[in-house]
C-alpha positions as CSV (number, residue, x, y, z in Angstrom):
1,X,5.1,3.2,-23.0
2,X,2.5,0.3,-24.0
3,X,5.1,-1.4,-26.0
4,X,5.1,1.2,-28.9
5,X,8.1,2.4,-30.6
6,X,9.0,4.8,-32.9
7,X,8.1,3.6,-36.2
8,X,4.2,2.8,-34.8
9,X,3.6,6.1,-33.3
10,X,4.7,7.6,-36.5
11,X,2.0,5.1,-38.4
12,X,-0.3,6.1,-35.3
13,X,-0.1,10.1,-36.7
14,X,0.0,9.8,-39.8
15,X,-3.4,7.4,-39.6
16,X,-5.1,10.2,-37.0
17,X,-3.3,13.2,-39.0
18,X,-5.5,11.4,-42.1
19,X,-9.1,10.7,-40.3
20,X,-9.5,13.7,-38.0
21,X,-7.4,16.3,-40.5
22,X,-4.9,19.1,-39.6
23,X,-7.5,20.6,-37.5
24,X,-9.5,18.2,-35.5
25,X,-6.0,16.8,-34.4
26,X,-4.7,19.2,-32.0
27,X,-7.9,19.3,-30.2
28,X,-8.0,15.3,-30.5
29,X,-4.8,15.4,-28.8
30,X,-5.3,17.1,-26.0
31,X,-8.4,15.4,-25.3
32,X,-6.3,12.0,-25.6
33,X,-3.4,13.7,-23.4
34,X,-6.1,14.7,-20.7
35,X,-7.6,11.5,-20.1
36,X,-4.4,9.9,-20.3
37,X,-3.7,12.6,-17.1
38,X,-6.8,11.7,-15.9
39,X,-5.9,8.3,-15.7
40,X,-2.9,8.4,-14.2
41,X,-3.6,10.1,-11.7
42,X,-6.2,7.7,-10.7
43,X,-3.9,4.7,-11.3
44,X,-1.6,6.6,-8.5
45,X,-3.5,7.1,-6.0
46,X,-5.5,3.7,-6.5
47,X,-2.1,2.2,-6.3
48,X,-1.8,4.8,-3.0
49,X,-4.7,3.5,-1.2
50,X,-3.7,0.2,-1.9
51,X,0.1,0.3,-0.5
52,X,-2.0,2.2,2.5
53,X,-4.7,-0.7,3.0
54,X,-1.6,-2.4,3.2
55,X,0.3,-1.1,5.8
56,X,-2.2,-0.5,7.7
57,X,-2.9,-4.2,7.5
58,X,0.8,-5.0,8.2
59,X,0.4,-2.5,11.9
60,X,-2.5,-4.4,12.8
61,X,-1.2,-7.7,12.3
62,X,2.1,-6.4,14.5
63,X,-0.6,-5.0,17.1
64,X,-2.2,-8.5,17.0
65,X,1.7,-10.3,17.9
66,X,2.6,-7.9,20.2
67,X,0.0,-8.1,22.8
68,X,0.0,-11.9,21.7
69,X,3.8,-12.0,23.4
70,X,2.6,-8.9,26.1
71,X,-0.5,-11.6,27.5
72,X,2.2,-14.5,27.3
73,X,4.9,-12.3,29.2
74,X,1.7,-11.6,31.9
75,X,1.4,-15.1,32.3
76,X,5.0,-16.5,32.9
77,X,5.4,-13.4,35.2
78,X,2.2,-14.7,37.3
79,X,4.0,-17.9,38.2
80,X,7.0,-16.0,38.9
81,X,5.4,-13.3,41.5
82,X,3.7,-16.5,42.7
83,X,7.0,-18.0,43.9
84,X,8.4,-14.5,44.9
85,X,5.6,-14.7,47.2
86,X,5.8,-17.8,48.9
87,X,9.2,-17.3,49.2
88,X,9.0,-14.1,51.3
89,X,6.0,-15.3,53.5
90,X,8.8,-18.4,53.9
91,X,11.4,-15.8,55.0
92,X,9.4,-14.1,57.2
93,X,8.2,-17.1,59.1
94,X,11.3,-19.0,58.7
């Protein structure tokens, strides 16, 4: 948690336990602990909307190959049913 061990957070009380006083602290420390909520949850679902973003990104970009290969596909196939064609009409009046 932020690089803090033991020994500081002890130094950390007894410092706040010393400027606020036995009473201010408890309401100090939920206010502390609230926005600390507070900001997690905005760090999460920043960090949500971002991994969204992404993958929304990454199905466009897939969108973007896949009709990429589907227009290539169309145009071997053209040459393809253009020889299936002469080849019947070369059947038929062969």
């Amino acid at each position: 948690m932020f690089g803090i061990g033991l020994p500081e957070l002890i130094v950390i009380f007894v410092l706040a336990l010393l400027v606020l006083g036995p009473e201010r602290l408890p309401e100090v420390a939920r206010m502390v602990g609230r926005a600390y909520g507070q900001l997690r949850r905005a760090s999460e679902d920043f960090q949500r909307t971002i991994r969204q973003d992404i993958a929304a990104m990454e199905r466009q970009e897939d969108v973007g190959r896949n009709q990429a290969v589907a227009q290539e596909l169309r145009e071997r196939f053209a040459g393809l049913e253009e020889i299936q064609t002469t080849i019947k009409e070369h059947d038929t009046h062969g």
